[in-house]
N, C-alpha and C positions, 0 to 999 in steps of 0.2 A: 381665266379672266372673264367675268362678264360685266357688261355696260349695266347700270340701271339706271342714269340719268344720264343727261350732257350738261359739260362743266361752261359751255362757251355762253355769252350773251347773244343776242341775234343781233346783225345788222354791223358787227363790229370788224369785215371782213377777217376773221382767223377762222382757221378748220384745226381739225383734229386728224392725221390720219395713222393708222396702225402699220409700222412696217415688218413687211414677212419677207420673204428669201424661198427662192426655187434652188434647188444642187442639180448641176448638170457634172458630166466629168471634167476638171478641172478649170471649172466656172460657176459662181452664184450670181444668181442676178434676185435685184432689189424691186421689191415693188412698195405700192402703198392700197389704202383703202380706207374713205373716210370713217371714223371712229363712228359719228352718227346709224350706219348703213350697219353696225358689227352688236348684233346681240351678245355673243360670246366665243370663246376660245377654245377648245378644247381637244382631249385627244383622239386619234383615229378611232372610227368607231369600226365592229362591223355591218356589213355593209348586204344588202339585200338585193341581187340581180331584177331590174325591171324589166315588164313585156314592154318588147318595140322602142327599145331605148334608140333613137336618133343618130347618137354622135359617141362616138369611143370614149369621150373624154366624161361620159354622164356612167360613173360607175353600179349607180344603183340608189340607193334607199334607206336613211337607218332613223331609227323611231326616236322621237326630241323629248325632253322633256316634259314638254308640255302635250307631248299625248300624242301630236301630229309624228306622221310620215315623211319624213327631207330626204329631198334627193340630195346624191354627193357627187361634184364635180370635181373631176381631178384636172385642177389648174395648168399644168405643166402641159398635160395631155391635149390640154386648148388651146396652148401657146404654140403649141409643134417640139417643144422641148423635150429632151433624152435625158428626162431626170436618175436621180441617182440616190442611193436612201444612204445617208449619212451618218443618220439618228432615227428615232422613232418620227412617223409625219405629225403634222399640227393640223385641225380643221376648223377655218373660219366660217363660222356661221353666221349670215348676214340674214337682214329684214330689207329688201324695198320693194317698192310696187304692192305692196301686202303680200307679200312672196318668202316665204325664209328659205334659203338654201343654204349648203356647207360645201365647203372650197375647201380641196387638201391639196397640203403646200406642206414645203420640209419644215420650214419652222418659223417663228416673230420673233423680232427682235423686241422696238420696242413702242410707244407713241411719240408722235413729233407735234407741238404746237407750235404755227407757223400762222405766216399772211398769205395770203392768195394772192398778195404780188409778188410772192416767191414761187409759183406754181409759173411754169413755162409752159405753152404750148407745143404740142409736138409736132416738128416737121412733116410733109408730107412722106417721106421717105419709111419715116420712124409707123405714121398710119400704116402704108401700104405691108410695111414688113410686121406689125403684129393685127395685121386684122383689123384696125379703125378697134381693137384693143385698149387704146394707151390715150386717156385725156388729157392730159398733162403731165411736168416732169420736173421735178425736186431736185436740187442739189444740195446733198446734206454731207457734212464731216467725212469729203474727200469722195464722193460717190455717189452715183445716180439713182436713182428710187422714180420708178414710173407707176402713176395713178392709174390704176384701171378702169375702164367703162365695163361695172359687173349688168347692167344695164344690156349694153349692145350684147355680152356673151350669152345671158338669160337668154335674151330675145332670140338669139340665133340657133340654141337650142333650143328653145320650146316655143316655137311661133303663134303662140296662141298665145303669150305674154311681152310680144314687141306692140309698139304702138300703133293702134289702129283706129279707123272710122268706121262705123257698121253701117251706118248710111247716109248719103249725102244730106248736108240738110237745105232748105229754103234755096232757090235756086238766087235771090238775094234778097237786100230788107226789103223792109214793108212799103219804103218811100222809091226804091229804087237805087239810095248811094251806097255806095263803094268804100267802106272804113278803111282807114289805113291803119295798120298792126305794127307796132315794132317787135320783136319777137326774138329774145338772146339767148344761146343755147351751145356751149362748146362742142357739141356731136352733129358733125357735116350731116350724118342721116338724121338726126331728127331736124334738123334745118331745114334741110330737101324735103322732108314727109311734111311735114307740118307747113311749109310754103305751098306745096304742090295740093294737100289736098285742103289746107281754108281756100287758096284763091279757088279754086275749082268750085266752092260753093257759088262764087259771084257775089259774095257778099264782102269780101275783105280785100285789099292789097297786103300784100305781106311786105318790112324790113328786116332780112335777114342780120344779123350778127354772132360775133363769134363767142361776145362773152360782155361780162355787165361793163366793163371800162367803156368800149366802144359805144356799147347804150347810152351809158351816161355822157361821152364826147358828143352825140350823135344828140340825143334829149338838151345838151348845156348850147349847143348851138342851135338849136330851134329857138328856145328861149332867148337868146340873142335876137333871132328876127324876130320875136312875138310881139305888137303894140296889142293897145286897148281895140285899136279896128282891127285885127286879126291875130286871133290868139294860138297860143299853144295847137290847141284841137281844130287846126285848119292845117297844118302838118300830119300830126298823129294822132290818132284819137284810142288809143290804148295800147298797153304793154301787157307782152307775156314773156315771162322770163323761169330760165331753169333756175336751183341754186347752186349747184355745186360749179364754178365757173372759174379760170384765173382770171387776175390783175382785179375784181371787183364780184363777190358774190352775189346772189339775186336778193338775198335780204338785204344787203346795206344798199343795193343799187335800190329796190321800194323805201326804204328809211329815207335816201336822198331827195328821192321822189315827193313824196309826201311832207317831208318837211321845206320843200320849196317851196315860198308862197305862186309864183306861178306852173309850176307844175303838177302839184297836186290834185289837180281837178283830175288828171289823168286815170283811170282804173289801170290798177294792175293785178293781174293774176297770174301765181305761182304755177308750175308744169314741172313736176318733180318729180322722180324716185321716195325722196326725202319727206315728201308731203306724205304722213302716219298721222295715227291719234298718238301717238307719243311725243311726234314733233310741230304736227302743226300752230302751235304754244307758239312758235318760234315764228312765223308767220304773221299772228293777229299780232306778236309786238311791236310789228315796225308798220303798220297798219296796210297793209295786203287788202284789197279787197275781195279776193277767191283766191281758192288756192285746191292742185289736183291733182291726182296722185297719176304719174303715169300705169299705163301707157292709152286711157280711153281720148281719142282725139274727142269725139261726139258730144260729150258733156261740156269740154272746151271752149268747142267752140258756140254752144249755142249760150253759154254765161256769158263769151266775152261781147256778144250779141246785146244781152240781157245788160249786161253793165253801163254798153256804150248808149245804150238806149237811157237808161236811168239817169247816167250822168249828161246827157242831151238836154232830156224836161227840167234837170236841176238847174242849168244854166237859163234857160229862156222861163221857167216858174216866176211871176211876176211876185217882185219884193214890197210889202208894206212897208208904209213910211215908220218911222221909231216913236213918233208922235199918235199918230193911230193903234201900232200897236200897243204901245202902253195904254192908251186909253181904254182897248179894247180889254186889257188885264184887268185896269180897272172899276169896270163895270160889271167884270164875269166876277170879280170879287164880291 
């Protein structure tokens, strides 16, 4: 199987996600992974011993198509599971973060198109026993299938690809105020990092959430208190949001956004895996104003800086009258 487009619109909350299966002894268990994230399918390669490999579960190395070197993660091995070879294994090879790795698992099943208001979040119980592993949970034709965060596992084997700040920036703005952020994201660690190190600049508040429904509950009710003497952006003055999220993706949660007449003034930028040159298309549709590819905090945060500023001078930018201006057209005529 290999991807060479995606078939979805943006903004229409549905995902795509591929479902694989791990063999333990007398147990399969179901996973998923969004289709977007999956270059291709194929079969076990072999496989090339690396220096100073990390974690048991990082087998080695085998050469891609395309020329590069991929390391091979054996899934099961990550999980804590006592897999079992059934059949020959299958290896997903995935793109995000600009990163391609291959995942061997026993075998896919098949794709599922679905709504992200069928995507459950997982219990705290379900976190703690696979590692904050598992972002959400599918019930499909009698059976559970758990989303994985391939994200948090990258990160934790190669810490030099979890998200990070290289350095603080501006100790705050240029005027002195405090932005307030709302900021949606179904990964409690990227919630906690990305709280902990914008407020740390002095320059932001942060509104933590778990996923775009809440944003949007949370943004529909501002909008409620918002008059013409205090708008919108005396509550929140910008959004950052992931996409892959339940009950409300981050592109249809900016699609909402933007086509509110009082919302829109808002900037939002995307903070994604998912943000590629193959998908950020999917982005400028539903009109995003930035959009970044995890995991650099640094660049984040100094655009959403960059934005809230822009979108400041556009508000108080003194507006000619429609009389004047057409005059002024036609004279330049």
């Amino acid at each position: 199987m290999s991807q060479t487009h995606i078939l979805l619109d943006a903004g229409t909350n549905e995902l795509e996600i591929v479902e694989f299966y791990l063999d333990e002894e007398g147990y399969r268990g179901h996973y998923g992974v969004n289709v977007a994230k999956v270059l291709e399918i194929i079969r076990m390669q072999p496989v090339t011993s690396m220096p100073q490999m990390r974690h048991a579960a990082v087998l080695g190395a085998f050469p891609h198509r395309d020329g590069r070197v991929v390391p091979m993660v054996d899934l099961a091995c990550y999980l804590g599971k006592n897999s079992v070879e059934n059949q020959e294994p299958k290896v997903i090879v995935t793109e995000f973060n600009n990163v391609i790795t291959g995942f061997r698992v026993s075998g896919v099943n098949r794709i599922h198109r679905l709504s992200w208001q069928a995507v459950e979040a997982p219990g705290e119980f379900l976190q703690r026993t696979s590692r904050n592993a598992v972002t959400g949970v599918v019930r499909l034709e009698g059976r559970v299938l758990f989303i994985l965060d391939m994200e948090a596992i990258i990160g934790e084997l190669d810490p030099a690809l979890s998200i990070r700040l290289n350095h603080m920036p501006g100790s705050e703005s240029d005027d002195g105020t405090v932005y307030t952020v709302l900021h949606a994201d179904d990964s409690g660690n990227v919630r906690n990092l990305v709280k902990r190190l914008l407020e740390q600049s002095g320059r932001f508040r942060v509104i933590s959430v778990s996923n775009g429904g809440e944003a949007w509950d949370l943004l529909s009710g501002l909008r409620a208190k918002a008059t013409t003497e205090k708008p919108v952006t005396a509550y929140v003055n910008a959004v950052i949001s992931d996409i892959e999220m339940p009950r409300l993706d981050g592109l249809t949660l900016c699609r909402q956004i933007k086509e509110d007449p009082l919302l829109k003034m808002l900037p939002v930028a995307l903070f994604s895996s998912l943000v590629t040159d193959r998908l950020e298309h999917k982005g400028e549709s539903v009109g995003v104003d930035a959009q970044f590819a995890k995991p650099d905090l640094q660049v984040l945060s100094e655009k959403v800086m960059e934005l809230i500023t822009q979108s400041r001078q556009a508000k108080y930018r003194p507006k000619i009258p429609t009389h004047l201006s057409e005059r002024s057209e036609r004279k330049d005529a």
